[in-house]
Each structure stands twice: as structure tokens, then as C-alpha cells.
C-alpha positions in Angstrom: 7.7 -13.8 111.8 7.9 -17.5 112.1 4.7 -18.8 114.6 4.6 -22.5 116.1 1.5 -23.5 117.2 -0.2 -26.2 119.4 -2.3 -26.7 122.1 -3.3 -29.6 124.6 -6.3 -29.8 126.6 -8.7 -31.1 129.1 -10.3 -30.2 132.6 -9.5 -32.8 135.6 -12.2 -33.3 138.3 -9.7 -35.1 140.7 -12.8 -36.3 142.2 -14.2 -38.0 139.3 -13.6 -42.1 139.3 -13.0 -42.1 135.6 -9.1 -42.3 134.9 -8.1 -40.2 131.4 -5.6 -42.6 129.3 -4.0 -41.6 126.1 -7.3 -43.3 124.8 -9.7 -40.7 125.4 -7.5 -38.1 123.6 -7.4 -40.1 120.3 -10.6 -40.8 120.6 -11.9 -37.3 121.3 -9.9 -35.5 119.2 -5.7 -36.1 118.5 -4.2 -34.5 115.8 -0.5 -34.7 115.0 1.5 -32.0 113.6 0.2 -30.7 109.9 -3.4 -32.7 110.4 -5.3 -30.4 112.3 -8.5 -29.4 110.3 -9.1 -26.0 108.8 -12.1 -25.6 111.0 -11.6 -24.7 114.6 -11.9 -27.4 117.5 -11.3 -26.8 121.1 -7.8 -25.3 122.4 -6.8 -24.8 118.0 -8.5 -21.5 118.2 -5.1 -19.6 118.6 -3.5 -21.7 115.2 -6.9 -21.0 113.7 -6.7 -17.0 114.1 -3.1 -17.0 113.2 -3.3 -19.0 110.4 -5.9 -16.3 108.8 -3.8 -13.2 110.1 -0.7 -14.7 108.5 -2.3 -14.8 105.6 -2.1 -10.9 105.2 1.0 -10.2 107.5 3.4 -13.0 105.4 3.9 -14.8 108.4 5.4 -18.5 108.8 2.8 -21.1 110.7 4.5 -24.0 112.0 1.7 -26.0 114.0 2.4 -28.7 116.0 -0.1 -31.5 117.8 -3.1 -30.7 119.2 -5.0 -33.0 121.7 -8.2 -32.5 123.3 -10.8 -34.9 125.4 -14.0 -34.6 127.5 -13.2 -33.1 131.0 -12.9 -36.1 133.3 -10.9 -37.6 136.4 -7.0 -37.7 136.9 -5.0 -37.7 133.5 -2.8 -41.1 133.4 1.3 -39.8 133.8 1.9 -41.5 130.6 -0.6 -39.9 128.4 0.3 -36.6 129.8 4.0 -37.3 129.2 3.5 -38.5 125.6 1.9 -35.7 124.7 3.4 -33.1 126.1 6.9 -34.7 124.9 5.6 -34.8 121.6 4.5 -31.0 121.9 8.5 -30.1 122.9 9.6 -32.5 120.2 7.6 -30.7 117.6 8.5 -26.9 118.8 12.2 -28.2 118.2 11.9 -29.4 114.7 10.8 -25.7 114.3 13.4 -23.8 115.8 13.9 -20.9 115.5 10.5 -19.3 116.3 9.7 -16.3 116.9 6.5 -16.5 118.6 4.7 -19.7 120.2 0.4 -19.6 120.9 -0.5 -22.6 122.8 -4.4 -23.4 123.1 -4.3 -24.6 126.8 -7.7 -25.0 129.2 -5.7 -24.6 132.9 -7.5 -27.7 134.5 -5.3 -30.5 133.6 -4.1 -32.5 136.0 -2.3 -35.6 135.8 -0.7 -38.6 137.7 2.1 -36.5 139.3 1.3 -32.9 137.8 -0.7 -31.0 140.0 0.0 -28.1 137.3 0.2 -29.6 134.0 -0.1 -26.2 132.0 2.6 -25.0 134.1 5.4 -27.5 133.2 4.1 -27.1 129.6 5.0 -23.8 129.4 7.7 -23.7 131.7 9.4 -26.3 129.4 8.7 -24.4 126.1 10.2 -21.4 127.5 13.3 -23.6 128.2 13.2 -25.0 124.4 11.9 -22.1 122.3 14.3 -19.3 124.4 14.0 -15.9 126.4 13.5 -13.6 123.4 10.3 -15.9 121.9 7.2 -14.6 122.6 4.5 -17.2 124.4 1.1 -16.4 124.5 -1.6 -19.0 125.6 -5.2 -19.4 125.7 -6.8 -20.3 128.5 -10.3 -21.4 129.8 -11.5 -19.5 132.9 -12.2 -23.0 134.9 -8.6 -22.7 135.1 -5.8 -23.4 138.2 -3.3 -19.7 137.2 0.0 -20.9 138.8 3.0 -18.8 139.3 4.9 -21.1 136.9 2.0 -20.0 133.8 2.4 -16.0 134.6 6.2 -16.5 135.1 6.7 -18.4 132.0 4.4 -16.8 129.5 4.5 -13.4 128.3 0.5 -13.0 127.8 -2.0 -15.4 129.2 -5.8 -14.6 128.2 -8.2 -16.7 129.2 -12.5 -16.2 127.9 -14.0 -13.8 129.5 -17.9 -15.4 129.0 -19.6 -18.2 130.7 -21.0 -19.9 128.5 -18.5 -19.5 126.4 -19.1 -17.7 123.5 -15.8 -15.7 122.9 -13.5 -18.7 122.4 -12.4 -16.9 118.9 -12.7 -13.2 119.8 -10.1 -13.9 122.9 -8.0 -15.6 120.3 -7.7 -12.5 118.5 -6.9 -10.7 120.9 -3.9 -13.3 122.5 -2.4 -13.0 118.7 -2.6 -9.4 118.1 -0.9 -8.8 121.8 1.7 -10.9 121.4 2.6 -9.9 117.4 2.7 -6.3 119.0 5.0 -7.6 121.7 7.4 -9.6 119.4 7.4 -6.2 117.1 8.8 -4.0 120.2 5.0 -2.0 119.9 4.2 -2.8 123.6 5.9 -4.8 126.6 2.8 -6.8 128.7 3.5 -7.2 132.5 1.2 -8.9 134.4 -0.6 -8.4 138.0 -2.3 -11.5 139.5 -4.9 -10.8 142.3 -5.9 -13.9 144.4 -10.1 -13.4 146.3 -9.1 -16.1 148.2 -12.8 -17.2 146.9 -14.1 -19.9 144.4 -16.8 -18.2 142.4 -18.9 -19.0 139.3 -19.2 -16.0 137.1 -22.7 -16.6 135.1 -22.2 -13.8 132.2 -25.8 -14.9 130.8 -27.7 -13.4 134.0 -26.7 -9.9 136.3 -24.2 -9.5 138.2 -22.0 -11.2 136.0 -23.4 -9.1 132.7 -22.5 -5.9 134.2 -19.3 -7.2 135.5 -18.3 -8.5 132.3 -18.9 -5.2 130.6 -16.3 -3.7 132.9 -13.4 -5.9 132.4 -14.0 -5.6 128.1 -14.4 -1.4 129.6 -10.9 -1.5 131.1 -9.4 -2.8 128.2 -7.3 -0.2 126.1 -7.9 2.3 128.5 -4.8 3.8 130.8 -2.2 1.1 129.5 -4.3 -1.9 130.2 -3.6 -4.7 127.1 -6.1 -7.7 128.8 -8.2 -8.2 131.5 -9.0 -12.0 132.5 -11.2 -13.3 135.8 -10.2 -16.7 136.3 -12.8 -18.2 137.7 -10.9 -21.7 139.1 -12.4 -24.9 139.3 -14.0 -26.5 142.9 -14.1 -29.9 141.7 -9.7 -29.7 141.1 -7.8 -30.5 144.3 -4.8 -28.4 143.5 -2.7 -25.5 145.6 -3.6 -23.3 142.7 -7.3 -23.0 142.6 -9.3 -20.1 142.9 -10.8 -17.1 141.9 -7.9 -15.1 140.2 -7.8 -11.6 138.7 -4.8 -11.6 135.8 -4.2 -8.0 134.4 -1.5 -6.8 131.8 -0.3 -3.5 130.9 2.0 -2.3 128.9 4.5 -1.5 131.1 3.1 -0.2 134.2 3.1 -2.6 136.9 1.5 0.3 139.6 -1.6 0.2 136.8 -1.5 -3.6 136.4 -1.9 -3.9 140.0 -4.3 -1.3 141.1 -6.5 -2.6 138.4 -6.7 -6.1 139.3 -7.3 -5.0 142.9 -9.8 -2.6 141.9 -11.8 -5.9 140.2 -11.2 -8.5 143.3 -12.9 -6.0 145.2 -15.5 -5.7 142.9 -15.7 -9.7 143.0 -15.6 -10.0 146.9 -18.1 -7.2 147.2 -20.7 -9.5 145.0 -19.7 -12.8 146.1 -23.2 -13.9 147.5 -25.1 -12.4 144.0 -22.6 -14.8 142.3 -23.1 -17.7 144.2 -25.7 -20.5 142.4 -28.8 -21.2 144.4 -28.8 -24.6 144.2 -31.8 -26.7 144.7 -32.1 -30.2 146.5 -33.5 -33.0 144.0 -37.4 -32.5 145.3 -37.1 -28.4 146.0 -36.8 -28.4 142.5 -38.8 -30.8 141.0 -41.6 -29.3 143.7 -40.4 -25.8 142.2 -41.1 -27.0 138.6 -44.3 -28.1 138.9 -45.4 -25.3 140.6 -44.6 -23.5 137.5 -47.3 -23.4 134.9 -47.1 -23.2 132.2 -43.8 -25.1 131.4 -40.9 -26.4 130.5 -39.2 -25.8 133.4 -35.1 -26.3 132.9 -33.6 -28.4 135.3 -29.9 -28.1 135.3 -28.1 -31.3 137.0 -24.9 -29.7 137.5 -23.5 -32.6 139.7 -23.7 -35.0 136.7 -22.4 -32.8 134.2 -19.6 -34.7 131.9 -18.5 -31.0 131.3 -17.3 -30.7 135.0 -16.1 -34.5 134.5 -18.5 -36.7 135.8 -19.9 -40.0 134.5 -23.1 -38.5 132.7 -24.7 -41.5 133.7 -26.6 -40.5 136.8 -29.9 -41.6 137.9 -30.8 -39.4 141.1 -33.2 -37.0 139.6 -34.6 -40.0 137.0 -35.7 -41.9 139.6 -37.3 -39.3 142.1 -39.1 -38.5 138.8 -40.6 -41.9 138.7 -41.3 -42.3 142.2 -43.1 -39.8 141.8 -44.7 -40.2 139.1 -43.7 -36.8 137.4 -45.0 -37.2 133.3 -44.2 -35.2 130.6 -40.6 -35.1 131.2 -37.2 -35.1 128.8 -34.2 -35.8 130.4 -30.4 -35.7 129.0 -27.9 -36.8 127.9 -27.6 -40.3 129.8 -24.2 -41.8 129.7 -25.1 -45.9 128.7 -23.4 -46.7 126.2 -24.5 -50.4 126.6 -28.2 -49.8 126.6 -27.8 -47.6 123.4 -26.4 -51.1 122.1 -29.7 -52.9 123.6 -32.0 -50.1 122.4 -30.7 -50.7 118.7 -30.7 -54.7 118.8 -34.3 -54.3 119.5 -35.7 -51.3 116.8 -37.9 -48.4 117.4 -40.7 -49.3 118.3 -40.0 -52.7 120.8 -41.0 -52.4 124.4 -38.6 -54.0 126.4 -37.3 -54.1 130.0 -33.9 -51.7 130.3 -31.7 -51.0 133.0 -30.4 -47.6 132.3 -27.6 -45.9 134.0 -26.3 -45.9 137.2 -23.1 -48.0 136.4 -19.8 -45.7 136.9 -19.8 -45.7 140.4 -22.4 -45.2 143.9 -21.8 -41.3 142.7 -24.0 -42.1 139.9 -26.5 -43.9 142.0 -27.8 -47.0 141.3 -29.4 -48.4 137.6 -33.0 -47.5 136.8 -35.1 -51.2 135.7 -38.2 -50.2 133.8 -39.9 -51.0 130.6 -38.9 -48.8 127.9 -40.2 -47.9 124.7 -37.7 -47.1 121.7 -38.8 -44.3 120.2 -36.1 -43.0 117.9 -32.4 -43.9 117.2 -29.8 -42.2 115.4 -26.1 -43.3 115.0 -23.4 -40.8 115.2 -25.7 -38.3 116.5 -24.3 -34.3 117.3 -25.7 -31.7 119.1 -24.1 -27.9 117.9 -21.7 -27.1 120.3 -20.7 -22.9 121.8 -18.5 -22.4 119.0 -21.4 -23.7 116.1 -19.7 -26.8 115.4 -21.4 -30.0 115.5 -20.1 -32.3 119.1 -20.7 -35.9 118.5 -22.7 -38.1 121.3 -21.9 -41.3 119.4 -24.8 -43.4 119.0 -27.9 -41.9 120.5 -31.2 -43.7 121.5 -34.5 -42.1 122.6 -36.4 -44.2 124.8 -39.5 -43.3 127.1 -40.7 -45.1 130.3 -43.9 -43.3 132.4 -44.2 -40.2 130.1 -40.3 -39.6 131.0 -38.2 -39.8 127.8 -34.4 -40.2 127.9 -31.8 -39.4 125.5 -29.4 -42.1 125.6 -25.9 -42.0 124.0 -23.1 -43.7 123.5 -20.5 -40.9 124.3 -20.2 -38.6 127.6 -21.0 -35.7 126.4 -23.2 -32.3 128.4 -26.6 -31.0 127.1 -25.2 -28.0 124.8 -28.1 -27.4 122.3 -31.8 -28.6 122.1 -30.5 -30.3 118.8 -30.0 -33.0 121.6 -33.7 -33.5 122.0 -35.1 -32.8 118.6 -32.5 -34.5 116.3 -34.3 -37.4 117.8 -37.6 -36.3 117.3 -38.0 -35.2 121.0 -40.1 -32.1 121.2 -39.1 -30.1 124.1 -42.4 -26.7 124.4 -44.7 -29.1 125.2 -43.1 -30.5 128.2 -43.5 -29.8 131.6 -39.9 -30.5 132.8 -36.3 -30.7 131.0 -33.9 -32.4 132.8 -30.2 -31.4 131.4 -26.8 -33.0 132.4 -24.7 -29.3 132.8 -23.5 -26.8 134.6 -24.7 -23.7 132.4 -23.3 -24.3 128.6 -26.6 -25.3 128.5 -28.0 -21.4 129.1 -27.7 -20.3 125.5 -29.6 -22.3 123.8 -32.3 -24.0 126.4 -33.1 -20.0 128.0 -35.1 -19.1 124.7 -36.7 -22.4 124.9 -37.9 -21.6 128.6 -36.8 -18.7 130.6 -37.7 -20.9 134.0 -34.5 -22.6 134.8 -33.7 -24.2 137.8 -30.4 -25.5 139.4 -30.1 -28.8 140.9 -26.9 -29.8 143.5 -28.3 -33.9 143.6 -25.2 -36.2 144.6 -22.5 -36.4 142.0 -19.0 -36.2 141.3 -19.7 -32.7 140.2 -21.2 -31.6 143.3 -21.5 -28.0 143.8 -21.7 -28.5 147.6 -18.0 -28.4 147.9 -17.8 -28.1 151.3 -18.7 -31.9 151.1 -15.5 -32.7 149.3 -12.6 -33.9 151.0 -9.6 -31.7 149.9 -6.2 -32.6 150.4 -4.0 -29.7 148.4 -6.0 -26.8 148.2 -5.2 -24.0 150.0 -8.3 -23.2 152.3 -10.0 -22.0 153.5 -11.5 -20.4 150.2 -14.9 -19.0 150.5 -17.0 -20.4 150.1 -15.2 -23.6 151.4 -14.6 -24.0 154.7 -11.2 -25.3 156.2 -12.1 -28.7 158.2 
């Protein structure tokens, strides 16, 4: 069995002000055909799995590029172009195949793309043929289009948020679609639309139970895969949403019944789902009320993960208007004091003006004399999959019994290896301010089982009714139509 494999990937908050060029690719992590690491990176797990599996099976891997960058604002038409081309051109220097695995996330948008994984696979179908097999990886912040379900024969996207299963959902995508190529089964999908837009927190109930009934469903009846796909607010596309995407083998009635059977199940628990999320001084009240600490605060409108700046300063400074001590806060997108905290040396006091510098969503720069405490170049915090993520250059600095992570790459708060691969220690504080949505969860929930969530002003608001929509389809609860 001869298996091409490649993968291209990024999420697009189309609200974000920073622009995604060809630049942030290369510089985040590019890798032209036959240069791709052993190790698994983001979107390779497909190739990674396949390449073990072929191993025993004698199969044929022919892997082609894979790109990946931090989630950001609108992808520039020629760095989506490029890349894709260079995706087709690779697929036909390996004609014939037999089966294709693409590691995809399902947010990308780009300068006239308003489905980017769409016209990916649409356009491998047309070079690779009917009888090849596609099967594609996907992340659950995700836009499922028509064009992806029509295209592919077997789309499965991670069923946990954080997300933990990268690898055992890419073990699953290439044993369903070896059986499929081998005549073994015949996957037809059913795609249920809620209508809704709803985060699916698999750390915390509902979302625990629920996710032990899609993994239940599976393998049971004719049902091959289950996938939620939870869509993505912050994407102005006709395709987002809260999606249900079930294959049989087979049996469309079953493939249908079942996905309706779990939109119910979503609708039904739609205001359990839903994130409280806290105003800047509800929760910074909340947090002190809590004794003893850390509280986690969770700054989900500044999280690079959803594609904003990093570089907030909304919570920082009601933090020192208030004069709120024993604080850590994290990661701070300034890549220019980082460069100032280093000319000077740990140890120097000096006046800084930290962040605040993408744009009014990320408020305006905090002036205040800081103390370098620690730096580190090429710093990494251990990302969902184990692997370490670099933040570049990384500076910890402390003004007013607050102390900031600093670093010279966008990057969310994954792992408290952020913190204390500076020297930062993180049980004896009283508040820990982190710049994410939830990957946090994992590792900063058995530091502190108090975590709050903050909706301050950002580019990665999760008041979405605030956002002004153009092309999605609304209403969408909970998102009103204006």
C-alpha cells in the first residue's frame, strides 16, 4: 500500500490584527518533503502513526511538506497558496497512491479562503483520484464544511479538550482508512449541525461524561468514529459551529440517528457547557476571597492559542491599581523588553514599559520599575503532546510583588515549566494569571484546583455577542443575530 502524507496547519481568529505571512510558518515550524523529524509535531501525527504501522504492514510512506504556525489573524493568500501548491505538487511526484492522511486543524482561513481545508482536500481528491482513500485529522476548533465531508472518505477530529488524544485519534484515522482501502469496511458519514457554538471542557462534568459516550458509541452497531466538532467563535466563516460528524460502515439510517441522538444530547446541556466567565475585578475579588491560594486565573481573551497578541495588559494593571501582591502572570508577548531586560542583567532595576503594543485590544503599555530576576534564552514550556514548545527568549521580571514572564515568542501558558524554568515558584502565590483558554487545565489544576475564568477585552473575547460578524450564519446560540 503506497501512503502519501502531509499536513498544513493553523487556526485563524479573523478578528485578530495580526496578519499570518509565509514567515510565521518557517518560523514556527516548515518542513519540506523528506525533513520532517522522527518525533511528532503538530498536524504530523497521521505520518508519525503510519510511518510505525508501516513498519509491520510493508507499506510505502511517501510524506510530503508539513507546515504549522501559532493560531493567529487572516492567513496572507500568498502563503496559503504556496503551500498548499507545494502540498499538490508533492502528492503528484507520488502518484500513484493508494491512500493520502493529511494532518489538517479546520480553522484556517486565508485572504480569499473562507474554507482553506476545504479546497485542500477538494483539490487532492482531484490529483490523487476517486479510488484513493483520504483520511484527515482534524482539530475540534474546527469550521466542517460540505466540501471536507464530501471530499474525504474519513475525517476524525480529537475528541479531548485539552487535547490529550492527538496520537490515539491518529490511530484510529489510519487503521479506518487501511480497512477502507482493503474493502474491510465502507465509512459514510452523517453531519448534524446544533445550530450552537459550544466549548466542550472534557477536564470537568458535563463534558467527562459526554466524552465517555461518544468513545462508548464507537464499534458498537456499525458505528467506525464519532467526532463533536466544537467550531471556533472567534472565525467569521459560513461554516462555524457546533457539528456532530458520525461514520458507519455502511448504514447511513445508523450514521444519522446517531449523530442526532448526540446533538440532542448537546442542546439538552448547552447552559452546563457554557464557561462562566468573570469580569476583570469579579475575579480578581473572587481570588482573594479564596484562602488559601493560588487561585488560576485564565485570561482567555488574550490567549495566543485562540490568536491573539499575548501581549495584553488589562488584568496587569487592575492588579497594580490595586495593589494585588504575590502574583505570577504569563506569558507576556514583548519581545522588545525581553531585549531590554537582557541588555541590563538580572539583577538591574530599571524602568520598563511592558506590553500593550499590538493594538487598543491589548490595551495600553504598563510603565513601572522592574526588577530582572531571571533570564533564559530559548526557553520551552512541555507542550499536550510532552514535547518541549519554545517561547524564544524568556525574561522574568517583578514590579509590586507581581512577577511576569516575559518572552520573545507568542506562545499560551501550557505547563508550569513556564514559571519555574525561570525560577518562578508558583504554591506560594496567591494569584496565577495565565494567557489561555483551557490547554492550561492539565497541568496548572494539580497545582491549584481554584481556577477561575476571565472574559477581559481582547481579540479572543469570549463575549461573542460583541463581535461584529459578517459571514456566519446566525443566529447560533449563544450568539444572537443583530
Amino acid at each position: 500500500m503506497r501512503v502519501f502524507t502531509a499536513g498544513i496547519g493553523t487556526e485563524t481568529n479573523t478578528f485578530s490584527p495580526l496578519p499570518t505571512g509565509i514567515d510565521a510558518f518557517h518560523e514556527q515550524g516548515y518542513f519540506p518533503a523528506g525533513t520532517h523529524p522522527e518525533h511528532m509535531t503538530r498536524y504530523s501525527a497521521p505520518m508519525t502513526v503510519a510511518k510505525r504501522r508501516a513498519r509491520q504492514e510493508g507499506w510505502t510512506i511517501l510524506d510530503g511538506v508539513f507546515a504549522n504556525t501559532h493560531p493567529a489573524g487572516l492567513v496572507s493568500r500568498e502563503a496559503y497558496e504556496g503551500l498548499r501548491d507545494e502540498l499538490l505538487a508533492d502528492l503528484r511526484r507520488s502518484l500513484p497512491v493508494d491512500v493520502v492522511l493529511l494532518g489538517l486543524h479546520g480553522a484556517m482561513v486565508a485572504d480569499g479562503y473562507d474554507d482553506c481545508e476545504g479546497d485542500i482536500i477538494t483539490r487532492v481528491r482531484e490529483v490523487a483520484g476517486p479510488d484513493a482513500v483520504i483520511g484527515c485529522e482534524l482539530d475540534p476548533h474546527a469550521h466542517l464544511s460540505d466540501a471536507m465531508v464530501a471530499n474525504a472518505d474519513v475525517l476524525i477530529a480529537y475528541k479531548e479538550y485539552p487535547h490529550a488524544d492527538i496520537e490515539d485519534r491518529a490511530v484510529e484515522l489510519v487503521d479506518l482508512c487501511a480497512k477502507t482501502f482493503a474493502g474491510e469496511i465502507r465509512p459514510v458519514p452523517a453531519v448534524i449541525d446544533t445550530d450552537m457554538v459550544i466549548p466542550l471542557h472534557t477536564s470537568r462534568e458535563p463534558g467527562l461524561s459526554y466524552l465517555a459516550r461518544m468513545k462508548a458509541l464507537e464499534g458498537q452497531g456499525g458505528v467506525l468514529s464519532v467526532s463533536t466538532i466544537q467550531g471556533f467563535a472567534t472565525g467569521d466563516v459560513p461554516d462555524m459551529g457546533t457539528k456532530v460528524l458520525v461514520y458507519t460502515d455502511a448504514d447511513l439510517p445508523t450514521a444519522h440517528k446517531t449523530a442526532q441522538q448526540l446533538a440532542a444530547e448537546l442542546i439538552s446541556l448547552r447552559e452546563e457547557f457554557l464557561v462562566r466567565y468573570l469580569k476583570v475585578d469579579e475575579a480578581l475579588d473572587a481570588a482573594l476571597s479564596q484562602r488559601p491560594g493560588p487561585v488560576i486565573l485564565a485570561d482567555r481573551s488574550d490567549n495566543p492559542g485562540s490568536g491573539a497578541a499575548g501581549d495584553s495588559t488589562f488584568i496587569l494593571q487592575r492588579l497594580i491599581e490595586r495593589e494585588i501582591t504575590n502574583v505570577a502572570l504569563g506569558p507576556l508577548w514583548d519581545p522588545v523588553a525581553v531585549q531590554t531586560a537582557f541588555a541590563a542583567g538580572v539583577g538591574a532595576r530599571l524602568p520598563m514599559r511592558v506590553g500593550g503594543k499590538t493594538s487598543p485590544m491589548s490595551g495600553s503599555p504598563v510603565d513601572e520599575v522592574f526588577r530582572v530576576k531571571a533570564l533564559r534564552r530559548k526557553h520551552t514550556e512541555t507542550n499536550q503532546t510532552g514535547e518541549p514548545l519554545s517561547v524564544g527568549d524568556a525574561a522574568l521580571v517583578e514590579a509590586g510583588g507581581i512577577e511576569c514572564v516575559l518572552t520573545s515568542e507568542r506562545a499560551q501558558a501550557l505547563n508550569i515549566d513556564l514559571f519555574t524554568g525561570l525560577g518562578c515558584t508558583l504554591d506560594d502565590k496567591a494569584v496565577v494569571v495565565v494567557k489561555s483558554a483551557h490547554h492550561f487545565y492539565k497541568s496548572f489544576s494539580q497545582l491549584s484546583p481554584h481556577v477561575l475564568y476571565v472574559g477581559a477585552p481582547g481579540s479572543a473575547t469570549p463575549r461573542w455577542s460583541d463581535l461584529t460578524y459578517q459571514k456566519a450564519r446566525l443566529p447560533k446560540w449563544p450568539i444572537s443575530e443583530k
